[in-house]
C-alpha positions in Angstrom: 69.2 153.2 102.2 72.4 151.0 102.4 73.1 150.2 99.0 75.3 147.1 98.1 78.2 147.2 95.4 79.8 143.8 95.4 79.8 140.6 94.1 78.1 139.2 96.8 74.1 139.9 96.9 72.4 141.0 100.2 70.3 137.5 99.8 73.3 135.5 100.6 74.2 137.5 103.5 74.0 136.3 107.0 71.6 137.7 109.1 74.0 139.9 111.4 75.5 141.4 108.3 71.7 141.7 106.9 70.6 143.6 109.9 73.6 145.9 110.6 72.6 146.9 106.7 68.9 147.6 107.4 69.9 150.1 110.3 70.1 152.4 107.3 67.1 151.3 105.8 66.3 149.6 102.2 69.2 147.6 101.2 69.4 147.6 97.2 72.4 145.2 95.7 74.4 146.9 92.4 76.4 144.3 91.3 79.8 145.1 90.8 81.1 145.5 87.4 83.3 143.1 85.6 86.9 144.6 84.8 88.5 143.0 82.0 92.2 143.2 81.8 92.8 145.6 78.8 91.5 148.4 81.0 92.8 151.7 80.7 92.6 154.9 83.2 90.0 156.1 81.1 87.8 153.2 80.9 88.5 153.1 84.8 87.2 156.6 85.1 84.6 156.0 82.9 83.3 153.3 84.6 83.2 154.9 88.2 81.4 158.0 87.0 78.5 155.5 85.2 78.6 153.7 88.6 78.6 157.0 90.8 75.7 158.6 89.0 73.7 155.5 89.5 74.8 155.5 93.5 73.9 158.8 93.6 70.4 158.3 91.9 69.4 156.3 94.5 70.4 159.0 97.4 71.8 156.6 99.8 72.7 156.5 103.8 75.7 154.6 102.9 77.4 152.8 100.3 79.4 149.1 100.7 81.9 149.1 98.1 84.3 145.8 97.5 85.9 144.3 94.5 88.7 145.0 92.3 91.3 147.3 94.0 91.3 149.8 91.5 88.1 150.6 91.0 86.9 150.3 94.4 89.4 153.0 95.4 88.4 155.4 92.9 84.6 154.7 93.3 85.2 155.2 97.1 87.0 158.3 96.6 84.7 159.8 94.5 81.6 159.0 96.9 83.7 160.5 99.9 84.5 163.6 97.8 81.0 164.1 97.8 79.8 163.3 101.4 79.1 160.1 101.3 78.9 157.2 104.1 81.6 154.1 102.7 82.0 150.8 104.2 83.4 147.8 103.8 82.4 144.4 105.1 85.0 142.9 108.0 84.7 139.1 108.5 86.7 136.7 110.3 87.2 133.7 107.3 87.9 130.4 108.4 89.8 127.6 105.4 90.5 124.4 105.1 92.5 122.6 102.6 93.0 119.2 101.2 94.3 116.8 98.2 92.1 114.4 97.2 92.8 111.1 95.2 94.0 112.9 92.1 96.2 115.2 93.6 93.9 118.1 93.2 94.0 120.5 95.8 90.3 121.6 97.3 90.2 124.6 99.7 86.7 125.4 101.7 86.6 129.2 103.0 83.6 130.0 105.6 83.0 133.8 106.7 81.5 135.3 110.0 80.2 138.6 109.5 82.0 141.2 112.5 80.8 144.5 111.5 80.7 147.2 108.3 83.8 149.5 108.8 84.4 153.1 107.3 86.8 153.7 104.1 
């Protein structure tokens, strides 16, 4: 089981990136959690060990982790610590930019899916 913590759902993936996933079987999307900015280390903690337990629930192959830098580092950590497969997604992002009439600036970011690598 690949299971999917990010804010990007396995339905909106491309299909490379949807079939390196399946190589370890059912892919199941956990959304990652919203962090609000009055945070603390304990409601950090907190909130990696109620994400961990529900990881670990589901016995997975491997575990894609990506979102806010704290808490992906500690969730990663913690599902190392305990044997676990992490990955991250690489992709090679294309932009473009540009004002229109008012001034406003519009940028347009498009992602091709290279491969999952290790934490």
């Amino acid at each position: 089981m690949f299971v999917n913590v990010s804010n990007h759902p396995s339905e909106l993936w491309l299909d490379d990136q949807k079939k390196s996933a399946m190589q370890y079987g059912e892919v199941v999307d956990l959304a990652f959690p919203m962090i609000y900015k009055g945070y603390d280390s304990i409601k950090y903690d907190e909130l990696v060990e109620s994400y961990y337990e529900r990881i670990m629930d589901l016995c997975p192959d491997v575990v894609m982790v990506q979102g806010e830098f704290v808490f992906t580092h500690r969730l990663v950590n913690k599902l190392k610590n305990s044997g676990v497969k992490v990955v991250a997604a690489r992709s090679e992002r294309s932009s473009s930019e540009y004002k229109d009439e008012n001034g406003v600036i519009h940028k347009q970011s498009t992602f091709e899916f290279i491969d999952f690598v290790e934490y």
